[in-house]
N, C-alpha and C positions, 0 to 999 in steps of 0.2 A: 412445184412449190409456189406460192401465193406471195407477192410479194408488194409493198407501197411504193410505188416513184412517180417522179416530176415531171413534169413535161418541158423541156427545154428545146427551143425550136433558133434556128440560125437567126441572124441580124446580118442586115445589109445596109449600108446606108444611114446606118443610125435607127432603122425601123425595122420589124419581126418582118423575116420574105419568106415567102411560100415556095422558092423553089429550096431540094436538099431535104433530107431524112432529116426526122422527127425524131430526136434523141429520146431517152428516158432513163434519167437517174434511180438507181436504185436508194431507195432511202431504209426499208427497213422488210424482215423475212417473217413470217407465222413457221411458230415451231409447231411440234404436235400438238402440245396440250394445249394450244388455242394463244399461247403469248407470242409477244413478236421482242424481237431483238432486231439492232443495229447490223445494216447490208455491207456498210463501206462506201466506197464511191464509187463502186460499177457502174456502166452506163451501157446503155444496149437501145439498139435502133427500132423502130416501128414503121413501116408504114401507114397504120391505122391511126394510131395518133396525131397524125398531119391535122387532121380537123378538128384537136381541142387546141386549146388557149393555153399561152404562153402561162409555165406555171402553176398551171391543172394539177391536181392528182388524183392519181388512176392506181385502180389494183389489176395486176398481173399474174399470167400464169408462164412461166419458162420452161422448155424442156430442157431436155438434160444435153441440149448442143446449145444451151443459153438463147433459142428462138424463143418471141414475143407468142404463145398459143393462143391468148384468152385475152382480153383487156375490156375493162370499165370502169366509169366514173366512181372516183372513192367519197363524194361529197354523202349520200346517203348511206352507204356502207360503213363508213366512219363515224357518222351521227350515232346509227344503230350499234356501233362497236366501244363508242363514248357514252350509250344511253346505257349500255349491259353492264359497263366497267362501272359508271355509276350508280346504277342498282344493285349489283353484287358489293359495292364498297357501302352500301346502305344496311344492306342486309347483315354486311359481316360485322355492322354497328349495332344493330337490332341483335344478332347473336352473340352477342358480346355483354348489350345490357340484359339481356334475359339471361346470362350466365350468370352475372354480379346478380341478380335477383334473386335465383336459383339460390346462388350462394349463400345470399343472407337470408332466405325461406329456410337452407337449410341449418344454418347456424340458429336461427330463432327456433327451428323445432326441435335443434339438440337442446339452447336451453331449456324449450318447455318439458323437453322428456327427461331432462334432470331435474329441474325443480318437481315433476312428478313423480317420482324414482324418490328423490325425497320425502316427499308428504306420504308416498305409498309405506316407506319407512319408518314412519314417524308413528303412525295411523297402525301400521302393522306392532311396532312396542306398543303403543297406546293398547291395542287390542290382550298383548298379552298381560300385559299387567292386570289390566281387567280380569283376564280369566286367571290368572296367578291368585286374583284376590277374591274370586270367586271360587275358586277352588277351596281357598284357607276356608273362606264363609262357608261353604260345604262340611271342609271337616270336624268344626264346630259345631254345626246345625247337627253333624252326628254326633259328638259329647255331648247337646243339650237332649238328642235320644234317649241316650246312655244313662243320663241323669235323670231324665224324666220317667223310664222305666226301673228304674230304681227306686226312686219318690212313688210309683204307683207301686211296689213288690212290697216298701214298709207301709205305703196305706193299708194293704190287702194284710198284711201282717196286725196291724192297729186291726183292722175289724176283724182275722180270726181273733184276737186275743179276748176283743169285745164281744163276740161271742162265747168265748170260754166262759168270760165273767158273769156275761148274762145266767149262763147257765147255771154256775157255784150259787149267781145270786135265788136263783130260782129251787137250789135245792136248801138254800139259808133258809128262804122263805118257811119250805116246808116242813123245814124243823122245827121254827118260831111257831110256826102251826100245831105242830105238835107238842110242844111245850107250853105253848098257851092252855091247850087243851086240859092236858097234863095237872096244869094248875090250876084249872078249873074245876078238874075231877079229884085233885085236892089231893094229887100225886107229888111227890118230892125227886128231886131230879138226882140220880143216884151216881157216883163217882166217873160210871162210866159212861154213862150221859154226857157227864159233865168234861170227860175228857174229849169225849169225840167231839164239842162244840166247841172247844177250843182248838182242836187241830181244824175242824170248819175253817173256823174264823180267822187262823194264821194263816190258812192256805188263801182264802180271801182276799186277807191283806195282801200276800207277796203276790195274789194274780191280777193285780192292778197293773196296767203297764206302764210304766216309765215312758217319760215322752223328751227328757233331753237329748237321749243322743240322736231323737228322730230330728228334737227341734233342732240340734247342730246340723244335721245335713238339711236340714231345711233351707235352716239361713247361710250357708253354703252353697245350694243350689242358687237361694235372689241373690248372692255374692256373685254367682258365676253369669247370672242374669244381665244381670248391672253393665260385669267389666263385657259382656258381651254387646248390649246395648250402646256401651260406649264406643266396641270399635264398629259398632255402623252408625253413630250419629254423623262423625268426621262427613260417609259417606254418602247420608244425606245430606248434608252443609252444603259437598260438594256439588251433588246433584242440584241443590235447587241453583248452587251458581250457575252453573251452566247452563238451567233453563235460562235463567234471567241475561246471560249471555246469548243465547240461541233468539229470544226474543230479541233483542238488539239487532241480531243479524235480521231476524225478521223485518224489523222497521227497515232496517235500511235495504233491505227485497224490495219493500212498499215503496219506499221513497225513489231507489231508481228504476221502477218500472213507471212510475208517475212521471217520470222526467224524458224516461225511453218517450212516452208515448206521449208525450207533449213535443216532443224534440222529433218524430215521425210526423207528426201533425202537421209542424212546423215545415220537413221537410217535402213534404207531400204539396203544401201552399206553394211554397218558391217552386216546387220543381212544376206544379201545372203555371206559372206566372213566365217559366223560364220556356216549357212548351211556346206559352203567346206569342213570343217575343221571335224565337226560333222560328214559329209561324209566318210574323210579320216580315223578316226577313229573307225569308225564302220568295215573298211574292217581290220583293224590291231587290232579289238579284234576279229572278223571272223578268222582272220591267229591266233590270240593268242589260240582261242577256238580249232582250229585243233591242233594245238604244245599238247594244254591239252589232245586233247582224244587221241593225238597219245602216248603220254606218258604216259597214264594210261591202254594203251595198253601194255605199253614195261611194267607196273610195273603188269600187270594180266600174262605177258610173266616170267616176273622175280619170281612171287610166286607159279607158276607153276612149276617154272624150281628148286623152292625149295622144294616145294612139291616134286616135281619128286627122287632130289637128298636124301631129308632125309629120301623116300620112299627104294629106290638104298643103301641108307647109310644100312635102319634100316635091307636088305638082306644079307649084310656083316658083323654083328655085332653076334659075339660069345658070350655066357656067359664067357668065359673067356675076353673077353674084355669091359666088364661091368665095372665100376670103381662106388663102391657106397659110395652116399653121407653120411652125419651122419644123415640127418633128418630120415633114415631108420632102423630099428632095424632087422637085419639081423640074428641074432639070434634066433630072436621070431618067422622069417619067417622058419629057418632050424626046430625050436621044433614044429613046428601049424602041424596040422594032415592034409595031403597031399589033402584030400577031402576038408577039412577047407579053403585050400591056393588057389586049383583051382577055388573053388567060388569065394572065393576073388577075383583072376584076372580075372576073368568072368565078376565082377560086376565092379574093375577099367576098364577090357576092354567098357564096355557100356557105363559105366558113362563118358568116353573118349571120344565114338564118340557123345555123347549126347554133349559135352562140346566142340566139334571141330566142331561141325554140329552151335550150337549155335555161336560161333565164327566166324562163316564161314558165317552166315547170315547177324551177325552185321558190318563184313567185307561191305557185300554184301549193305548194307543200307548207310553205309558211301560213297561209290561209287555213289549209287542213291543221296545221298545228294550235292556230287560234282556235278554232273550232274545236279541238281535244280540249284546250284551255278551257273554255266556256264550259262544255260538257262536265268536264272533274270539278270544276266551280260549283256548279246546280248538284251534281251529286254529294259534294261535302255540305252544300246547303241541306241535305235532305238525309244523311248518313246519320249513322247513330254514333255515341261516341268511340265505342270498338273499334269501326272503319274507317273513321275518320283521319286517325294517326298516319294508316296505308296510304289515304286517298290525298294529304296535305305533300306526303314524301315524293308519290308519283307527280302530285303539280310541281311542285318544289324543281320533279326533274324535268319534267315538259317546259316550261319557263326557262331552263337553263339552257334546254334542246334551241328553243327558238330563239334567243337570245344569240344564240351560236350560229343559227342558219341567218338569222337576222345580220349577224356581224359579216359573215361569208359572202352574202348577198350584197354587200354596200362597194365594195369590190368589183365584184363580176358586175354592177350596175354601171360604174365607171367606167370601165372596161369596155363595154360593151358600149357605151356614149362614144371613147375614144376609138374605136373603132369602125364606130359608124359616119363621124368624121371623116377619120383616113379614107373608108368608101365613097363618101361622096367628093371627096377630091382626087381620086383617082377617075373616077368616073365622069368626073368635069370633064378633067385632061384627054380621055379617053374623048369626051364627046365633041369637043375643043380640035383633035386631030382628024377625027372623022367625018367634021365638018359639017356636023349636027347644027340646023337653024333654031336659032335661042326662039322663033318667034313662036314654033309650034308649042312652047311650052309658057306663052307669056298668056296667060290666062287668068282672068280679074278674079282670082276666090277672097277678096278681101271681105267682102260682106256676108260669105260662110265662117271665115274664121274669128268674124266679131261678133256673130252671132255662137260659136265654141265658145270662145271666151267671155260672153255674157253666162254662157250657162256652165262653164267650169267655174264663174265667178258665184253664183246662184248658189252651186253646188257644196263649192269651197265654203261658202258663208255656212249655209247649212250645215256643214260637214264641222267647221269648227264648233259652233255651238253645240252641235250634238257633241260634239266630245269635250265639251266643259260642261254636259250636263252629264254624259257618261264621269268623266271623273270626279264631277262633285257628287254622286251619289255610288262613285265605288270608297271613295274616303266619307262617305256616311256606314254605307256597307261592311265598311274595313273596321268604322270604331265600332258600331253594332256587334260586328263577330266577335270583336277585341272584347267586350262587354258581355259577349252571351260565351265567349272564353271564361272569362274570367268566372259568372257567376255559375258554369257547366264545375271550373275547379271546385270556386267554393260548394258548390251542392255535394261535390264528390267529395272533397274535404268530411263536409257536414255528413255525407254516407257514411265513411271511413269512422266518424267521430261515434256516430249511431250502431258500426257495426262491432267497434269496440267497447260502447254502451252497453249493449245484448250477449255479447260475448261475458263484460264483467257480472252481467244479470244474472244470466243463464250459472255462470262460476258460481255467484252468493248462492244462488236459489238450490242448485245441487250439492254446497258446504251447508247449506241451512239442512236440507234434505238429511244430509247423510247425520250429521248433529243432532235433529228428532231423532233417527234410527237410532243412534247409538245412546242420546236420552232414553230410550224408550226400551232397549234392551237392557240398558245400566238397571232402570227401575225393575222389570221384571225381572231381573237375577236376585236386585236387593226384596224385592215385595214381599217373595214367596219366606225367605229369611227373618223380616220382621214379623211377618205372620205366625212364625213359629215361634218365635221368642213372644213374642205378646200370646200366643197361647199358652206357652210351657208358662207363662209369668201367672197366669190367670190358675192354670192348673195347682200352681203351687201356692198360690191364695187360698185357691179353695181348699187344698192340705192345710196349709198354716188354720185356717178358720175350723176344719177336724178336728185337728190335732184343740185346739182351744175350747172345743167341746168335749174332749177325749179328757181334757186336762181338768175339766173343771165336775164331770162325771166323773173322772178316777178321785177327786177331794172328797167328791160327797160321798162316796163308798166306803172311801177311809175313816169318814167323819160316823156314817153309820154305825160300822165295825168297832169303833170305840164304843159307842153308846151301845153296841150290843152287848160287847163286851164288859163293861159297866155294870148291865143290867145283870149277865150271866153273873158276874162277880154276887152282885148283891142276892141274887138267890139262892145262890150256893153258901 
C-alpha cells in the first residue's frame, strides 16, 4: 500500500545528528479508488531516508511486516496529485455548468414545442373552418345547379311553347289567306267557316304563354343570388383584410432584413478591427516572451555568477574566519573523537550535495514551469475563442502549480543556506584539530570577486530594468487582452443579437410564407364560387331579358287576335 510520511530525523545537541535511524511518520494511506484517507501516528524506520531533510515527505511502499520496500520524494508526485485534483474539480465545474445549460436548452425547447403544438392547433381549427365553410359554399354552388337547371328546363319550355305559337300563327296566317282570297272571289264566309276561325283564334289566344309564374321563379332565383352573394362578400372583406395584414407582415420582412444586414455589416467591420488588434497583440506578447527568456537568462547568468562567487568566496575562508552561530555546540565538536567528527562531515558533506542537487532540480522545474507559462500565454494569444476558455483554466492551474513549488522552494532554499553554514563550521573545527595550516588557503581572490560583483552588479542593473520593461508591457498586455475581452464579448453579444435577428426573420418570412399560401388557397376556393354565381347571375339576365321579349310578343299576339277577331266579327 502506498502511503505519505515525514521524515523525522534525531536531535542532538540542539541540532539534527546523523547518527540513529531515520524515522518516518505515517501521515496518510491511497485507498483503491485513487483517494487517500488519514494513517494515524504510526511511525516506521528507514534506513534510506537518512539522506533527505529533516521534514521531507516521501511516498512509501510497506509490506505486509510494515518494512519500508519503495520510497521517494513526494514534492513532484504531490504537485502532479494536486494538479489532477485541480483539474478533475475544474472539470466537475464545467460538467456542471454544461448540465444547467442543457437544462435550460431543454426547458426553452419544451417551451418552443409548446408554443408550436399551439400555433399547429390553432392553424389546424383555422384550417377547418375553412373547409367547414367551403364545404357549406359547395353545397350551395349545387342549389345554384339546381336552380340553374331548372331556369334553363322553363326556358326550353318558353321556346317549345313559342314554337307551338309560331306554328298556330303560321296556320292563322293561312286562313287569313284563304279568306282574303275568298273575299275576293266575292265568296261569303259560311257558319262553318266561321266557327272554325273562331275556335282558331281561342286556341291562339290560350297558346300564349304565361310568363308570371316563370317571372316568379325568376326573381326567386336573383333572390337566391343576392342572399348568396351576400354570404361571400363578408368573405371577401375578410380576404382582402388579410392581404392588407400579410402586406404588413411583408414590410416588416423588409424592414428587418434591412436591419439584419446592416447590423452583419456592422458586425463584420468590428469583427476584422477586433482581428487588428488581436494581431497587434500577439506580436507585443511575442516581444514580451523574448523580454522573459532574455531575463531568465540574465537570472541563470546571475545564480551562476553566485555560485561562482560563493564557490571563490568558500577558497578564501580560513577557520579563523569562521564566525559560529549558537545553533552549534562547538564544544561537543572539540571533545567528539576526531574519527567520530570526520564521519560527521563526510555525512553533512553528502547529505549537502544530496540537498543542493535536490534543490538545484526543483530550481530546474520551476524554470520548466515558466516556460509552460509562457508557452499557454502565446497559445491563448493565438487560440480561437472555443479554446480559449480550456487554455485560460490550464494557466490559471500552472500559475497556481508554480506558485506552490515557488512557496516550497523558499524553504528548502533556507534550509539548505542553514545547512551549509552548519558545514562549514564543522569543517573549520575539523580543520582547526587536524591542524590544517590557514596559510595554504590565504589566497588574494579579491580582485576576482570585485570583478563578480561588478558584473552581478551590471547584470542586476540589467535584469532590473528588463523586468520593469517586462511588467510595464505585460500590464499594457493585460489591459489590451482585458480590451480585446471585452470587445470579443460585445461582438458575441452583437452575434447572439444578429443570430436572434435571423432566427425572428427567418420566423416573419415563413408566417408571411405560409399567410400567401393560405391567402392564396382561401381565394381559389372562393374564385371558382364567385364565377359561378356571377355566371348563373348573367344566365338569368339573359332569361329575365327572354322572358321580356316573350312578354312583349305574347301582347302583340293578343293584341292581333282581337283585331282579328273584330275583323272576323264585322264580316260575319
Amino acid at each position: 500500500m502506498l502511503y505519505l510520511a515525514e521524515v523525522q530525523k534525531p536531535r542532538i545537541g540542539g541540532f539534527i545528528s546523523g547518527v540513529g535511524k531515520t524515522e518516518l511518520k505515517l501521515l496518510a494511506s491511497q485507498q483503491n479508488d485513487q483517494s487517500w484517507s488519514p494513517a494515524g501516528d504510526e511511525v516506521v524506520t528507514s534506513d534510506e531516508a537518512g539522506k533527505l531533510n529533516d521534514g521531507a515527505l516521501v511516498l512509501i511502499e510497506l509490506t505486509s511486516n510494515r518494512q519500508v520496500q519503495r520510497l521517494q520524494e513526494a514534492g513532484r508526485p504531490l504537485v502532479n496529485i494536486l494538479q489532477n485534483l485541480s483539474r478533475q474539480v475544474e472539470k466537475l465545474k464545467l460538467k456542471e455548468e454544461e448540465i444547467d445549460q442543457w437544462k435550460q436548452s431543454l426547458t426553452f425547447q419544451a417551451q418552443e414545442f409548446n408554443q408550436r403544438e399551439i400555433e399547429i392547433d390553432a392553424r389546424l381549427e383555422e384550417l377547418q373552418n375553412i373547409e367547414d365553410e367551403f364545404q357549406r359554399l359547395e353545397t350551395q354552388k349545387q342549389e345554384f345547379e339546381a336552380q340553374r337547371q331548372e331556369i334553363e328546363e322553363l326556358q326550353k319550355e318558353l321556346e317549345r311553347k313559342n314554337q307551338e305559337l309560331e306554328g298556330a300563327w303560321e296556320h292563322l296566317r293561312g286562313e287569313q289567306r284563304r279568306l282574303e282570297e275568298s273575299l275576293q272571289a266575292g265568296k261569303v264566309v259560311d257558319e262553318e267557316q266561321s266557327r272554325q276561325l273562331n275556335e282558331l283564334l281561342d286556341r291562339l289566344s290560350h297558346s300564349v304563354a304565361p310568363t308570371d309564374t316563370v317571372r316568379e321563379q325568376l326573381n326567386l332565383a336573383f333572390e337566391m343570388v343576392e342572399n348568396q352573394q351576400a354570404i361571400l362578400n363578408p368573405h371577401w372583406q375578410q380576404l382582402e383584410e388579410q392581404k392588407h395584414s400579410v402586406d404588413e407582415q411583408q414590410a416588416q420582412v423588409y424592414r428587418l432584413s434591412t436591419e439584419f444586414s446592416q447590423g452583419q455589416q456592422e458586425w463584420e467591420q468590428a469583427q476584422n478591427a477586433l482581428a487588428q488588434q488581436t494581431a497587434e497583440l500577439k506580436v507585443n506578447i511575442n516581444t514580451l516572451h523574448s523580454k522573459k527568456e532574455y531575463a531568465q537568462f540574465l537570472e541563470v547568468q546571475l545564480q551562476r555568477q553566485q555560485e561562482l562567487y560563493e564557490q571563490i568566496q568558500s577558497l578564501g575562508v580560513t577557520p579563523d574566519d569562521v564566525v559560529f552561530s549558537q545553533s552549534v555546540d562547538v564544544e561537543a565538536l572539540e571533545n567528539m573523537p576526531l574519527q567520530e567528527l570526520q564521519k560527521t562531515v563526510q555525512e553533512f558533506q553528502e547529505k549537502l550535495e544530496i540537498d543542493s542537487s535536490f534543490v538545484h532540480d526543483q530550481e530546474q522545474e520551476l524554470i520548466y514551469k515558466q516556460k509552460d507559462i509562457d508557452e499557454l500565454q502565446t497559445k491563448i494569444s493565438q487560440a480561437s475563442d472555443g479554446e480559449r476558455s480550456g487554455l485560460e483554466t490550464e494557466l490559471a492551474d500552472e500559475k497556481d502549480h508554480y506558485q506552490m513549488l515557488n512557496k516550497t522552494l523558499e524553504g528548502q532554499r533556507r534550509h539548505l543556506l542553514e545547512q551549509k553554514e552548519i558545514f562549514k563550521q564543522h569543517q573549520a573545527v575539523l580543520m582547526r584539530r587536524q591542524g590544517i595550516s590557514s596559510e595554504a588557503q590565504q589566497i588574494d581572490l579579491k580582485p576576482i570577486i570585485a570583478q563578480i560583483e561588478t558584473y552581478k552588479q551590471q547584470h542586476l542593473e540589467e535584469l532590473q530594468k528588463l523586468e520593469e520593461e517586462i511588467k510595464h508591457m505585460g500590464s499594457s498586455i493585460e489591459q489590451g487582452q482585458e480590451i480585446i475581452n471585452n470587445l470579443t464579448q460585445e461582438q458575441e453579444n452583437k452575434r447572439q443579437e444578429l443570430q436572434s435577428l435571423e432566427e425572428n426573420l427567418l420566423s416573419h418570412r415563413r408566417t408571411t410564407t405560409e399567410a400567401w399560401g393560405r391567402l392564396n388557397l382561401y381565394q381559389e376556393a372562393l374564385q371558382p364560387i364567385q364565377d359561378a354565381l356571377d355566371g348563373l347571375r348573367h344566365n338569368l339576365q339573359q332569361i329575365a331579358e327572354s322572358l321580356e321579349k316573350v312578354q312583349e310578343t305574347g301582347d302583340f299576339h293578343l293584341q292581333t287576335l282581337n283585331e282579328m277577331r273584330e275583323n272576323l266579327l264585322t264580316l260575319l
